[in-house]
MOPAC internal coordinates of N, CA, C and O (Angstrom, degrees):
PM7 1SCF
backbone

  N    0.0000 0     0.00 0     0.00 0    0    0    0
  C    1.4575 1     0.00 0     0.00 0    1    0    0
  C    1.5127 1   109.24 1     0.00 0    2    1    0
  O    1.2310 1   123.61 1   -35.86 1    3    2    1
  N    1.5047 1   110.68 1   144.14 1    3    2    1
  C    1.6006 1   110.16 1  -168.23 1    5    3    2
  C    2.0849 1    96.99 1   -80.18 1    6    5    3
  O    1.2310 1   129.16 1   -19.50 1    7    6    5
  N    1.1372 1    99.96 1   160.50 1    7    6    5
  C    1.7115 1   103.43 1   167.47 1    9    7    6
  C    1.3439 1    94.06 1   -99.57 1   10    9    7
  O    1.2310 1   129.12 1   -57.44 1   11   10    9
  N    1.4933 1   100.02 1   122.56 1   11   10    9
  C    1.5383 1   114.58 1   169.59 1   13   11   10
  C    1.8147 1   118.93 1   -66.80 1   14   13   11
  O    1.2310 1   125.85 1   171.44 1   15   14   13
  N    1.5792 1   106.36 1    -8.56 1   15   14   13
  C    1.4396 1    99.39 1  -173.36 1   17   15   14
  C    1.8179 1    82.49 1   -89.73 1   18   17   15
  O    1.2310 1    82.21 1   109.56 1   19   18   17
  N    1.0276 1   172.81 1   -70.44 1   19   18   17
  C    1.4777 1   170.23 1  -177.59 1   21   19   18
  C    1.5179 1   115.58 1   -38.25 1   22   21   19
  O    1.2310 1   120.72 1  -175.56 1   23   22   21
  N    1.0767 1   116.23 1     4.44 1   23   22   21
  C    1.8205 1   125.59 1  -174.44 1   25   23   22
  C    1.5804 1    89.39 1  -112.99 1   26   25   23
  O    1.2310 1   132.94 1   -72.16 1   27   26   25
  N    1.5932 1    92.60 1   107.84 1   27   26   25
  C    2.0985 1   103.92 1   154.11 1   29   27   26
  C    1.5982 1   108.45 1   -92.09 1   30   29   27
  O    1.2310 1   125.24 1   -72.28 1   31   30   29
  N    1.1983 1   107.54 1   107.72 1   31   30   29
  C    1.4664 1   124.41 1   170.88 1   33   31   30
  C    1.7644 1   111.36 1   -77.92 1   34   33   31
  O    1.2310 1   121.05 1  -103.76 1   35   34   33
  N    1.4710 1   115.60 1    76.24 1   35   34   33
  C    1.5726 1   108.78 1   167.47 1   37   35   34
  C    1.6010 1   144.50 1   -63.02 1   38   37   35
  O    1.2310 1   119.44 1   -78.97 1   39   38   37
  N    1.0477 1   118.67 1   101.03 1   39   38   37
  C    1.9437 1   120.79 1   178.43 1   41   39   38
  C    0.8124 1   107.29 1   -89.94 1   42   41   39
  O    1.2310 1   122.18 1   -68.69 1   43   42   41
  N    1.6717 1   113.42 1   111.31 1   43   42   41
  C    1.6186 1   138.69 1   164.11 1   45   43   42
  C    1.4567 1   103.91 1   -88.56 1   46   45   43
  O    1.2310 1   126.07 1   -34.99 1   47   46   45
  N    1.6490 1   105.94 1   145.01 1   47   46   45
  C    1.5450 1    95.32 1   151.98 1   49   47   46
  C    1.8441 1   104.87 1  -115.78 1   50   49   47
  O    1.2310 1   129.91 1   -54.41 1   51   50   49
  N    1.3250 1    98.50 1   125.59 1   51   50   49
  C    0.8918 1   126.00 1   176.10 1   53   51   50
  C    1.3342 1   142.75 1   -60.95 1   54   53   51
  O    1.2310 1   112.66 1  -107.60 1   55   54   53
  N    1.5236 1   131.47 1    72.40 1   55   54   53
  C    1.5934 1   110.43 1  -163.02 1   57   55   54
  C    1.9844 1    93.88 1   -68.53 1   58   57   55
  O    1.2310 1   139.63 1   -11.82 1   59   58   57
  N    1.7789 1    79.53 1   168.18 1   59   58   57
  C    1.3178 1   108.97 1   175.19 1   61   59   58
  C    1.6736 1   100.37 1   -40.56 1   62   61   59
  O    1.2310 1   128.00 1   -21.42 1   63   62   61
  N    1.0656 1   102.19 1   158.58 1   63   62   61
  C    1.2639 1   117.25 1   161.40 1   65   63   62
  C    1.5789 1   123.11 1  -176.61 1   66   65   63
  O    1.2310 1   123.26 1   -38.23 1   67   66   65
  N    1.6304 1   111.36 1   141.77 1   67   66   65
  C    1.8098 1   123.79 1  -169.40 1   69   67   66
  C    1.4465 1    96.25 1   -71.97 1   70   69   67
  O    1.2310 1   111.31 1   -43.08 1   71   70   69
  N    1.3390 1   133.97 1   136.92 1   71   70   69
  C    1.5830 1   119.57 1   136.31 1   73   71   70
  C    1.2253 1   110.35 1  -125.65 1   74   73   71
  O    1.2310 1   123.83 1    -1.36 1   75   74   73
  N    1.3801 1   110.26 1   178.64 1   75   74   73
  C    1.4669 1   124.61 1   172.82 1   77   75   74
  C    1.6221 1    89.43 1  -120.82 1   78   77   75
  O    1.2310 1   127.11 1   -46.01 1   79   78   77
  N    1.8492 1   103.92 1   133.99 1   79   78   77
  C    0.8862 1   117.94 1   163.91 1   81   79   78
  C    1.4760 1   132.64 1  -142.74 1   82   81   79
  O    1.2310 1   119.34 1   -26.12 1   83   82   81
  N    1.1067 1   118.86 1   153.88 1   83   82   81
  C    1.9770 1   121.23 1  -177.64 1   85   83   82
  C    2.1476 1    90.37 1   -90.77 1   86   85   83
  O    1.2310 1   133.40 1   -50.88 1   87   86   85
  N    1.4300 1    91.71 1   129.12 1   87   86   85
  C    1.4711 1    78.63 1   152.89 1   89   87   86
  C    1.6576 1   106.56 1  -119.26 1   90   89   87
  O    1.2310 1   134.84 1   -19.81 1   91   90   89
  N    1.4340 1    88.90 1   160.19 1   91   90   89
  C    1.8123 1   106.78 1  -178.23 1   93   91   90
  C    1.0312 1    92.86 1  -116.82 1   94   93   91
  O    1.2310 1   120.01 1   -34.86 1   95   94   93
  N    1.3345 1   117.59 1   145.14 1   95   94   93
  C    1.5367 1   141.04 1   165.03 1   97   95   94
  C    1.8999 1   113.25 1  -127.87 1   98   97   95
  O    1.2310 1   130.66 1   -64.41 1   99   98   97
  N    1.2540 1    97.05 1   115.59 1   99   98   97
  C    1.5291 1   108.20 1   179.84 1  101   99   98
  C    1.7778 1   103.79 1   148.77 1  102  101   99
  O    1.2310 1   118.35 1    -4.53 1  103  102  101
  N    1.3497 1   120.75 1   175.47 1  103  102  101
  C    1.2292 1   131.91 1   155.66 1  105  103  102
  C    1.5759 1   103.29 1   -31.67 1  106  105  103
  O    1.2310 1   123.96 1   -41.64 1  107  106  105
  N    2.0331 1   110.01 1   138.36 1  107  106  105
  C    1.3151 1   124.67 1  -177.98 1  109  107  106
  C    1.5850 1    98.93 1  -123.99 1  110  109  107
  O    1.2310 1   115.74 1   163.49 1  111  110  109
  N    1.2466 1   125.69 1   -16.51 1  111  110  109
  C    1.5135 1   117.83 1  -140.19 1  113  111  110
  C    1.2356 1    87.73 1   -97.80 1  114  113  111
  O    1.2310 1   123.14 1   -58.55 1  115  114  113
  N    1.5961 1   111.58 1   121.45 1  115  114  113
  C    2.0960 1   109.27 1   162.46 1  117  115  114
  C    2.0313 1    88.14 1    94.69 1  118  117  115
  O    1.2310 1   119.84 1   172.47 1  119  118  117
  N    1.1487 1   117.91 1    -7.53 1  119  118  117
  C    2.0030 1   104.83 1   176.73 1  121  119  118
  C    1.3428 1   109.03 1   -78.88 1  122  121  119
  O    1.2310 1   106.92 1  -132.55 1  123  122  121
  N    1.2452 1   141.95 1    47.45 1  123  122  121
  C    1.0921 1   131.95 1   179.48 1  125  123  122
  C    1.5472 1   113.02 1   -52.12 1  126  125  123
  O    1.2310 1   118.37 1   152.10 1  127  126  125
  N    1.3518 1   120.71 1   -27.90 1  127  126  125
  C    1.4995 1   105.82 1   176.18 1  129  127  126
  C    1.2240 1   115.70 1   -83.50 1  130  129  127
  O    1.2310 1   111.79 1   159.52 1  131  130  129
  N    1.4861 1   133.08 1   -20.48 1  131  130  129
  C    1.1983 1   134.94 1   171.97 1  133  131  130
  C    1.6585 1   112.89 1   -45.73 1  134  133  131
  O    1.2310 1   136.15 1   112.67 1  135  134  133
  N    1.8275 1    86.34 1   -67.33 1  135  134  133
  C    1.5892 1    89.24 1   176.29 1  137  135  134
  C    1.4301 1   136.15 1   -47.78 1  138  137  135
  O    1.2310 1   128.12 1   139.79 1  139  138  137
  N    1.7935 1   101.97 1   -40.21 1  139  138  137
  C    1.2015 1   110.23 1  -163.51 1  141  139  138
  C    1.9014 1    88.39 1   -66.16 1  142  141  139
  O    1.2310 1   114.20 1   124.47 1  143  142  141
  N    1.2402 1   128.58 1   -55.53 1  143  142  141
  C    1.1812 1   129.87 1  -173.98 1  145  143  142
  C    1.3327 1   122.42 1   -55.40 1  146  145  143
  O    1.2310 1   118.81 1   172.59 1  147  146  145
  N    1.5586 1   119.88 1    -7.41 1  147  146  145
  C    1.4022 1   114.32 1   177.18 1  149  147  146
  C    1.3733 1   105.69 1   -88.88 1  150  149  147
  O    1.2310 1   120.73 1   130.17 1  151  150  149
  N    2.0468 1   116.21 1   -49.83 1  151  150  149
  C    1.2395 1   104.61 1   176.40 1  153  151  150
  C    1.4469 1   128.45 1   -62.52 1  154  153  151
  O    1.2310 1   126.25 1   174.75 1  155  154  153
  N    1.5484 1   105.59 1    -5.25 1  155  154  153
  C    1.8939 1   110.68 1  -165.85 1  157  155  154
  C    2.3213 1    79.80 1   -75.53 1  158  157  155
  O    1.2310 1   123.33 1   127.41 1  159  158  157
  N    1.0584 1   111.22 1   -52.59 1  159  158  157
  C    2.0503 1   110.69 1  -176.18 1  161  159  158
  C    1.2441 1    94.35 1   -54.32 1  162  161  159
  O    1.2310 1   104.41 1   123.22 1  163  162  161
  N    0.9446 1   146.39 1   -56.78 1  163  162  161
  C    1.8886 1   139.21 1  -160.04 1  165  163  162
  C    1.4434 1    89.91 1   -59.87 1  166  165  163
  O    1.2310 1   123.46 1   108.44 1  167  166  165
  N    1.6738 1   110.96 1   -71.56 1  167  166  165
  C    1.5068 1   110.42 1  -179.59 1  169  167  166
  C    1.8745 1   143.79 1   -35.87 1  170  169  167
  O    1.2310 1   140.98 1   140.34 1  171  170  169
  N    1.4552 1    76.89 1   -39.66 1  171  170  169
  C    1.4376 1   103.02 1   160.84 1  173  171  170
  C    0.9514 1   119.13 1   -73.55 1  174  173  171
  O    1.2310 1   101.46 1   141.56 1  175  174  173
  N    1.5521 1   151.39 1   -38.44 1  175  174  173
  C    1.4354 1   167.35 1  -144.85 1  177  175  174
  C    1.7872 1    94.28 1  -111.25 1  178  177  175
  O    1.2310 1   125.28 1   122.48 1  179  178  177
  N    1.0108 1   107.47 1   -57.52 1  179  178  177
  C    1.5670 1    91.46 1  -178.70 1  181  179  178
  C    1.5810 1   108.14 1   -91.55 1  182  181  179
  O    1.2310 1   109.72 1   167.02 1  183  182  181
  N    0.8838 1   136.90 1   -12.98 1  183  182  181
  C    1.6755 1   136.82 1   167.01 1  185  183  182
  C    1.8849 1   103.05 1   -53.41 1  186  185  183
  O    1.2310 1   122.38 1   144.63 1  187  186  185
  N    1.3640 1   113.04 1   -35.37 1  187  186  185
  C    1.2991 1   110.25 1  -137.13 1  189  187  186
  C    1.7964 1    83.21 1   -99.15 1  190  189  187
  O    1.2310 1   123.63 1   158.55 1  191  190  189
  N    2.1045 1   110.65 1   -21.45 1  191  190  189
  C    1.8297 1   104.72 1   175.32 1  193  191  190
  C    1.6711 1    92.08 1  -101.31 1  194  193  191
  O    1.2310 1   118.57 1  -155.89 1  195  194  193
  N    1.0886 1   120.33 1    24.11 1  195  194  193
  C    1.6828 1   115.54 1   167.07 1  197  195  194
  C    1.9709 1   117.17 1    73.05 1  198  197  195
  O    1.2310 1   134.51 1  -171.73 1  199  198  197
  N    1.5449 1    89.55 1     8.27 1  199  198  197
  C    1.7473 1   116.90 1   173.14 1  201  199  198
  C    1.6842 1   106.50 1   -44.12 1  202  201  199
  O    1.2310 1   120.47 1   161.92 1  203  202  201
  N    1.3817 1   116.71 1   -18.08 1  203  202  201
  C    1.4415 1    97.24 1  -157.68 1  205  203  202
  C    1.4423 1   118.11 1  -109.52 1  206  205  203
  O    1.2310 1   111.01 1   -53.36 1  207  206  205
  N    1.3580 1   134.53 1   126.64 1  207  206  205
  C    1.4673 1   122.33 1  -148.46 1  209  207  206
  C    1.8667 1    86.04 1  -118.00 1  210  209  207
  O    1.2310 1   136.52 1   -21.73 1  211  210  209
  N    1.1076 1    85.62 1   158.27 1  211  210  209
  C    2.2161 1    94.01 1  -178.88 1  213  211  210
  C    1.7727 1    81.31 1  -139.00 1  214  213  211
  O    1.2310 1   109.97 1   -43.11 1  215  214  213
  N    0.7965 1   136.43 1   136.89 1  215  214  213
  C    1.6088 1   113.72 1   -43.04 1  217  215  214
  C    1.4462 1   110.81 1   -71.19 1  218  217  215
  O    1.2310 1   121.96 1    -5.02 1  219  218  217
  N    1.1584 1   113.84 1   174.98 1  219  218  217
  C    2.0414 1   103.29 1  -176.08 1  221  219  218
  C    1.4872 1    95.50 1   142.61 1  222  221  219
  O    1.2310 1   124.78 1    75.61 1  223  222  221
  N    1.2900 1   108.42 1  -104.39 1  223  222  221
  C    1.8134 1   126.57 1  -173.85 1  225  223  222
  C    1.7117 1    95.81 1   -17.80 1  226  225  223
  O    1.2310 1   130.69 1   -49.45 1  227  226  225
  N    1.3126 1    96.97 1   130.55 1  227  226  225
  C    1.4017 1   120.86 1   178.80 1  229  227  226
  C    1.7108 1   100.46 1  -108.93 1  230  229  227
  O    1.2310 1   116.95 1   -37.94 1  231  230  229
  N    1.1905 1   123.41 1   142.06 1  231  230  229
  C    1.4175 1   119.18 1   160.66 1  233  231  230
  C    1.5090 1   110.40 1  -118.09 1  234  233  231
  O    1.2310 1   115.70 1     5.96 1  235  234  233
  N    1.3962 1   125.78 1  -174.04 1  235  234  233
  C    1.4511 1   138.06 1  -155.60 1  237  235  234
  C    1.2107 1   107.33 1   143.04 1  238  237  235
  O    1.2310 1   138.44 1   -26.29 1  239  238  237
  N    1.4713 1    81.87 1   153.71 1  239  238  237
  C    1.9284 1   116.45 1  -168.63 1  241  239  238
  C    1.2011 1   100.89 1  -128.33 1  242  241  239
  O    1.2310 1   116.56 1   -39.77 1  243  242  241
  N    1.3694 1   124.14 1   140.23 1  243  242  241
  C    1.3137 1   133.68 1  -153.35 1  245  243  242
  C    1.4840 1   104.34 1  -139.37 1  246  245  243
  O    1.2310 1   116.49 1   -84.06 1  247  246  245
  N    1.3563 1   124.28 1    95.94 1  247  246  245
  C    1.3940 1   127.40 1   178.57 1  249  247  246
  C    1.3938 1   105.59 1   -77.35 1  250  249  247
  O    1.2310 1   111.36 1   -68.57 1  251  250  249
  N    1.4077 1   133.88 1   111.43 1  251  250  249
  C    1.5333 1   132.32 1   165.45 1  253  251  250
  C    1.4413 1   122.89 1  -102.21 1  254  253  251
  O    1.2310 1   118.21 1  -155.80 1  255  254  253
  N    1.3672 1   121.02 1    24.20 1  255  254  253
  C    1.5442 1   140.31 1   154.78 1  257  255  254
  C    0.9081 1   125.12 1  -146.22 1  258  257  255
  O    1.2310 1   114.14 1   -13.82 1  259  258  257
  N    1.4841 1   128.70 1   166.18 1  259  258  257
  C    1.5660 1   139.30 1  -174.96 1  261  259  258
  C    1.7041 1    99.67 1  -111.50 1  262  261  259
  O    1.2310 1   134.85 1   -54.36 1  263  262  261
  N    1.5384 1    88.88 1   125.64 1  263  262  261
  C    1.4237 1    88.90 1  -176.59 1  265  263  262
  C    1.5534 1   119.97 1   -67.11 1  266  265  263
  O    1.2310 1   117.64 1   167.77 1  267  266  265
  N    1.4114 1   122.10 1   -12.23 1  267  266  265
  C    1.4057 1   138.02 1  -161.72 1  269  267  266
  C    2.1408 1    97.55 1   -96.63 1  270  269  267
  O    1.2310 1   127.12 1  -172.43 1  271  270  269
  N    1.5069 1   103.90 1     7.57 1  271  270  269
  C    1.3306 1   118.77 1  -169.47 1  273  271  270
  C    1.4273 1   105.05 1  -110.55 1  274  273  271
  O    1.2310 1   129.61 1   100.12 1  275  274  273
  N    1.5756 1    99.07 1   -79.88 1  275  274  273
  C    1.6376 1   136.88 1  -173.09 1  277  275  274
  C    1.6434 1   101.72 1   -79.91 1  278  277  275
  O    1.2310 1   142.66 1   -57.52 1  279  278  277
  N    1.3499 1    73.60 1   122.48 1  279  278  277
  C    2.2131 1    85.20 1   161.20 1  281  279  278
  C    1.8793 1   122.06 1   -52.87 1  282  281  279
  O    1.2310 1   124.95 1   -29.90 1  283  282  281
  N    0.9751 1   108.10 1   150.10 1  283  282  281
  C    1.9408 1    79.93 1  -167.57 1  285  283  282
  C    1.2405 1   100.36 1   -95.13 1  286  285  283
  O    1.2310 1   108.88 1  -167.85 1  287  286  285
  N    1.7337 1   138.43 1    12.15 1  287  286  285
  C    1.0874 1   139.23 1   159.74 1  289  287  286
  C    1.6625 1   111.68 1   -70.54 1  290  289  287
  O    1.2310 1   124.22 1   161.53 1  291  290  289
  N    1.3110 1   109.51 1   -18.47 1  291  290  289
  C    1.4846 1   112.48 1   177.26 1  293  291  290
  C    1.5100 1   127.73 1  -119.57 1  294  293  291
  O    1.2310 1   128.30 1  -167.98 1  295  294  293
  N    1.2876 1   101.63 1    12.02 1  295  294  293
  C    1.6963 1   137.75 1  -166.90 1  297  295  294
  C    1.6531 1    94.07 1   -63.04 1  298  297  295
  O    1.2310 1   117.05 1   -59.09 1  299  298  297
  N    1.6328 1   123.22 1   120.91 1  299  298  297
  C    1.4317 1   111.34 1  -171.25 1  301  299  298
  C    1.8858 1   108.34 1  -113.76 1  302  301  299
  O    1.2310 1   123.85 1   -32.45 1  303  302  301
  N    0.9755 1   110.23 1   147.55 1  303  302  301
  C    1.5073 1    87.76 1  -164.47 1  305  303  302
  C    1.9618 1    89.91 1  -158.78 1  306  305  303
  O    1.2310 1   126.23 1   -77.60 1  307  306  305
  N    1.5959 1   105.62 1   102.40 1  307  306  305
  C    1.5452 1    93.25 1   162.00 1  309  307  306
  C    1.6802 1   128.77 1   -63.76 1  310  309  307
  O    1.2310 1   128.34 1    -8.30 1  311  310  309
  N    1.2630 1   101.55 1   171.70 1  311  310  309
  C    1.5239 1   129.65 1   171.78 1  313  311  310
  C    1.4239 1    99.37 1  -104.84 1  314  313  311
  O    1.2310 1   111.87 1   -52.09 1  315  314  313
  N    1.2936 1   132.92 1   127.91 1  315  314  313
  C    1.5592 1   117.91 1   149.29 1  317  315  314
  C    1.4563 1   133.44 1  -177.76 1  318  317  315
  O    1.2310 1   121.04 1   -39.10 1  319  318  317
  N    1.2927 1   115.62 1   140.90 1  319  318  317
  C    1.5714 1   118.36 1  -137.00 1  321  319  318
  C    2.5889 1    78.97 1  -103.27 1  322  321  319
  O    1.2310 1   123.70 1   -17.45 1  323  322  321
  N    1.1022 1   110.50 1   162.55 1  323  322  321
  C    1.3328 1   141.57 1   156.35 1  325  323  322
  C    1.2183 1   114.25 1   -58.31 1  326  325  323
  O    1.2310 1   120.37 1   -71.43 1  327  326  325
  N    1.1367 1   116.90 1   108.57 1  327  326  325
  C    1.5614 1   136.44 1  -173.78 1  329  327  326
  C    1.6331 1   120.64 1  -122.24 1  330  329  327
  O    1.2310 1   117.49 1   -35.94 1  331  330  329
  N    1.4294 1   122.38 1   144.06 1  331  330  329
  C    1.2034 1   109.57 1  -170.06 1  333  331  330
  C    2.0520 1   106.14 1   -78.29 1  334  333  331
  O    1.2310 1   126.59 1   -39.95 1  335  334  333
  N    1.0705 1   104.94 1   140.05 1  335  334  333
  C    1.5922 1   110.54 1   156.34 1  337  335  334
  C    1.2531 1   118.88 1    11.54 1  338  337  335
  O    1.2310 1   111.93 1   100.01 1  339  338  337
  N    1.3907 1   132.81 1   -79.99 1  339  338  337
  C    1.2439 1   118.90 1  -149.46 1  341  339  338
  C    1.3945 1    77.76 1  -117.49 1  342  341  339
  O    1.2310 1    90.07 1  -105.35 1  343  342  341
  N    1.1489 1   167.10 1    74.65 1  343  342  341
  C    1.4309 1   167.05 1     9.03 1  345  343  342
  C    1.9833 1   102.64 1    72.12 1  346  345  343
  O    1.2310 1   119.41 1   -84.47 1  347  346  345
  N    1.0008 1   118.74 1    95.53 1  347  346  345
  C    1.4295 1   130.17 1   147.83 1  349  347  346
  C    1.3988 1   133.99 1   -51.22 1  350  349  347
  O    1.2310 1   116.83 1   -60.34 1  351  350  349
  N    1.6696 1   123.62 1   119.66 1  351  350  349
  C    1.2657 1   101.66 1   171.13 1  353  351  350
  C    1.4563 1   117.89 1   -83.57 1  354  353  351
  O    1.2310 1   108.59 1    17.21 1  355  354  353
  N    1.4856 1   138.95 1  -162.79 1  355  354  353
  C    1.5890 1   145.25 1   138.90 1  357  355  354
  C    1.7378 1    95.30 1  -161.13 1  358  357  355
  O    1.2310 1   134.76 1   -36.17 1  359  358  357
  N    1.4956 1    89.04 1   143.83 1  359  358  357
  C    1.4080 1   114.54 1   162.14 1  361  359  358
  C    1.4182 1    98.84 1    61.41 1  362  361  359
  O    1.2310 1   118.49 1    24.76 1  363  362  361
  N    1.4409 1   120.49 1  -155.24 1  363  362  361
  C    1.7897 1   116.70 1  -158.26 1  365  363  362
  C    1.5075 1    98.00 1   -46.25 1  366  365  363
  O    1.2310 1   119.83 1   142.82 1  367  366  365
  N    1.5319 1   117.92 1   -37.18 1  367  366  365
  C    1.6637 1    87.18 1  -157.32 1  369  367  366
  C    2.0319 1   114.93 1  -108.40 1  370  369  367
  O    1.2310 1   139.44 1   -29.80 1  371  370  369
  N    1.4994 1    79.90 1   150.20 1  371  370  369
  C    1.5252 1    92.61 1  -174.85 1  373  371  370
  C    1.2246 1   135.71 1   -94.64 1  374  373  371
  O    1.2310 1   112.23 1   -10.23 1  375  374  373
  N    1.3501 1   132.27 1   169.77 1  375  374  373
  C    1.8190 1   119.60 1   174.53 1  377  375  374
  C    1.6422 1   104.26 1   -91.65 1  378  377  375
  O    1.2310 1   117.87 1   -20.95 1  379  378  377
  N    1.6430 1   121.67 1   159.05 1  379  378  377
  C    0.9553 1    99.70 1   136.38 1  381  379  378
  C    1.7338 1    84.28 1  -171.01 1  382  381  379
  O    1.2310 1   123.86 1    10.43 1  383  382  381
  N    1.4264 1   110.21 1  -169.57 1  383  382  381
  C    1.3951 1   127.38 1   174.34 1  385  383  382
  C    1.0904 1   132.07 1   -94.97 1  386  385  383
  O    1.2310 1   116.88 1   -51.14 1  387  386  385
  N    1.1767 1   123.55 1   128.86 1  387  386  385
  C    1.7615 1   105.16 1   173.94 1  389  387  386
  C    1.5273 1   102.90 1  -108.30 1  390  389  387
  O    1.2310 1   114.04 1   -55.80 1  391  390  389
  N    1.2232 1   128.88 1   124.20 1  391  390  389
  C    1.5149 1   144.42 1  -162.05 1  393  391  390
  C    1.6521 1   107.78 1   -60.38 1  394  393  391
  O    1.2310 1   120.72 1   -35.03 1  395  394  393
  N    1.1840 1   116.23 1   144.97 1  395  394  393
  C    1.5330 1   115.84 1  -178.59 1  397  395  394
  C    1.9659 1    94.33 1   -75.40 1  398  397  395
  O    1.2310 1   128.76 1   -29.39 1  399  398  397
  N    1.1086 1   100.72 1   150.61 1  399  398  397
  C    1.3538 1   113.66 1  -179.92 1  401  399  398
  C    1.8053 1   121.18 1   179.84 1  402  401  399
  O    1.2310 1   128.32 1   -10.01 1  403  402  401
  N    0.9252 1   101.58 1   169.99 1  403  402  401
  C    1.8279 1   101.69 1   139.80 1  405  403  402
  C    1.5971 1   130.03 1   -80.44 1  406  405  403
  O    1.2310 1   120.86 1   -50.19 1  407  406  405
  N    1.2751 1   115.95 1   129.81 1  407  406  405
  C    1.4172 1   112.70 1  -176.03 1  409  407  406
  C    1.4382 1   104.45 1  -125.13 1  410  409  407
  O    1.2310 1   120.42 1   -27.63 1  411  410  409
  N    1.4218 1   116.80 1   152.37 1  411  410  409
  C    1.7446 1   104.64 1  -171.04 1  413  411  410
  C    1.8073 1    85.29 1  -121.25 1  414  413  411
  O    1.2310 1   117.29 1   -19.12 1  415  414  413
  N    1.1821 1   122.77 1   160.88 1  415  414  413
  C    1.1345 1   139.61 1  -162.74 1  417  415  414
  C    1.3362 1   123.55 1  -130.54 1  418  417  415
  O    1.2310 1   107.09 1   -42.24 1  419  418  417
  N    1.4165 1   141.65 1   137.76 1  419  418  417
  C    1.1233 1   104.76 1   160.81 1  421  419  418
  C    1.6311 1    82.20 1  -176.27 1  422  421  419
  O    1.2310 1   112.87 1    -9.49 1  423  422  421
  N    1.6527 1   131.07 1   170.51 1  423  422  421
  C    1.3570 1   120.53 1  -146.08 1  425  423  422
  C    2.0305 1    95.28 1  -122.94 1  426  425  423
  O    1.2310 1   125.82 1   -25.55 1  427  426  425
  N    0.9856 1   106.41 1   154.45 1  427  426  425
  C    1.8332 1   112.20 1   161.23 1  429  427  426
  C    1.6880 1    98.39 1    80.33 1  430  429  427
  O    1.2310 1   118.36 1   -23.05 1  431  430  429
  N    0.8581 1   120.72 1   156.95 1  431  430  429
  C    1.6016 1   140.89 1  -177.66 1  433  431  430
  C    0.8621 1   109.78 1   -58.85 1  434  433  431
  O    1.2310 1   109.45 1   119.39 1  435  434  433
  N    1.4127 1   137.39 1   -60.61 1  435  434  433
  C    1.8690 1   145.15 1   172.69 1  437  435  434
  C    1.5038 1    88.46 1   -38.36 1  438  437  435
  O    1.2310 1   120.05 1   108.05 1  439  438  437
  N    1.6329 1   117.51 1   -71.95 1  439  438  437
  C    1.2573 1    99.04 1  -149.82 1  441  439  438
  C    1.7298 1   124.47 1   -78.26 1  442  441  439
  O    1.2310 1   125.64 1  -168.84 1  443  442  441
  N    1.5265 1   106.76 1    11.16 1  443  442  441
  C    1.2827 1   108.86 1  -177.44 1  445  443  442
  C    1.1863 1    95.93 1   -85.04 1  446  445  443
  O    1.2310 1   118.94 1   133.56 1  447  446  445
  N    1.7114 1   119.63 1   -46.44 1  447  446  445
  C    1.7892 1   119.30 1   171.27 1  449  447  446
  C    1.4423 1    95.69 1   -41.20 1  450  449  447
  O    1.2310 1   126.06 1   122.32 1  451  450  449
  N    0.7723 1   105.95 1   -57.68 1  451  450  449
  C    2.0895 1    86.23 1  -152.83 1  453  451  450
  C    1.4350 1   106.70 1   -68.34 1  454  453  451
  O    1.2310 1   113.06 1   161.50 1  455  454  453
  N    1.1746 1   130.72 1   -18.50 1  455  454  453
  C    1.3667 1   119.61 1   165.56 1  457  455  454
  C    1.5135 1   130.47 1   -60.50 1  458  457  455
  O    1.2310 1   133.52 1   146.37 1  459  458  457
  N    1.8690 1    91.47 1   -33.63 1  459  458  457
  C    1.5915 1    95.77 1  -179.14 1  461  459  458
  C    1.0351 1   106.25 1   -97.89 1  462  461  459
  O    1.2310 1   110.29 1   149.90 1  463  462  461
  N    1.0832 1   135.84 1   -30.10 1  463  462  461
  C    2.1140 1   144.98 1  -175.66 1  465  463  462
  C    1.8465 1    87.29 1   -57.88 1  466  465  463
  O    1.2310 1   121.79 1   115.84 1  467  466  465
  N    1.2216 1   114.18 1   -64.16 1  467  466  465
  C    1.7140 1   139.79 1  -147.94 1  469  467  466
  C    1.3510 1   116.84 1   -92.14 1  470  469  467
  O    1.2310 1   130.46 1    94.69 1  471  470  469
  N    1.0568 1    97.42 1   -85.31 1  471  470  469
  C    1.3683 1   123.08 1  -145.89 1  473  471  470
  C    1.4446 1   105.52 1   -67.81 1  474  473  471
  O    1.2310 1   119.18 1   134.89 1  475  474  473
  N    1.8320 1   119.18 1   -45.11 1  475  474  473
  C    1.6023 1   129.89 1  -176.79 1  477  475  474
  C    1.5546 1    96.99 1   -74.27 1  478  477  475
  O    1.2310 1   112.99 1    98.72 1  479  478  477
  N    1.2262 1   130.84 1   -81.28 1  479  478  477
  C    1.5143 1   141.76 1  -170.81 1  481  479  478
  C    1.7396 1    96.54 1   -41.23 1  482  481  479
  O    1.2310 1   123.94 1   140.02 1  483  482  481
  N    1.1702 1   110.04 1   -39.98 1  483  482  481
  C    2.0143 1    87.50 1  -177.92 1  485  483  482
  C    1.6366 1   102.57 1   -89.78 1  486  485  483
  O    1.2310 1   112.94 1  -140.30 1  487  486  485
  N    1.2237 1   130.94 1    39.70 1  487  486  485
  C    1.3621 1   133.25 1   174.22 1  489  487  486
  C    1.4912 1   102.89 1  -143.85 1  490  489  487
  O    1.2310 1   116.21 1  -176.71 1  491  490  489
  N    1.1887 1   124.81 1     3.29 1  491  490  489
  C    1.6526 1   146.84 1   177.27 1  493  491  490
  C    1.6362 1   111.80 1    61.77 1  494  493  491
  O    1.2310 1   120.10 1   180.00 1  495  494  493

């Protein structure tokens, strides 16, 4: 179990923003080559339409189930780098938005539980 006094929980507010992303569906925890190999195709894919800004390109991981829900064989979770506006997808990768908001942050599996078990619901 993680110690909740050692967990930095970060709140961004978030403008809108385009990405292009691969989603993976299956187990994430411990794939470092998966990952590393999904962002190396995004990277590649927008390097090759001139998508990629130094400094600029934003990256993110996009959890789209609750593991306490979803089986983690079917657990869906994008990859996806910051793309300009009218940005096209083809083939694995897709467009989409991530909504302007507040987003709270925080890294490793324990500490995503404790944000959603904890940390969100006692802040309403």
């Amino acid at each position: 179990m993680i110690n909740k006094n050692y967990v930095t929980v970060k709140i961004k507010d978030l403008k809108k923003v385009h990405v292009a992303y691969i989603r993976y569906i299956g187990p994430f925890k411990g794939e470092v080559e998966i990952w590393s190999n999904l962002f190396q195709k995004l990277i590649n894919w927008a390097g090759a339409r001139d998508l990629v800004k130094c400094p600029g390109t934003q990256y993110f991981t996009v959890f789209r189930d609750n593991l306490k829900i979803t089986e983690f064989y079917k657990f869906k979770t994008d990859a996806c780098i910051s793309v300009d506006k009218n940005t096209q997808g083809s083939g694995e990768i897709n467009i989409s938005v991530i909504s302007a908001g507040k987003y709270a942050g925080a890294e490793f599996e324990q500490a995503w539980d404790l944000i959603y078990s904890e940390w969100l619901p006692q802040r309403g």
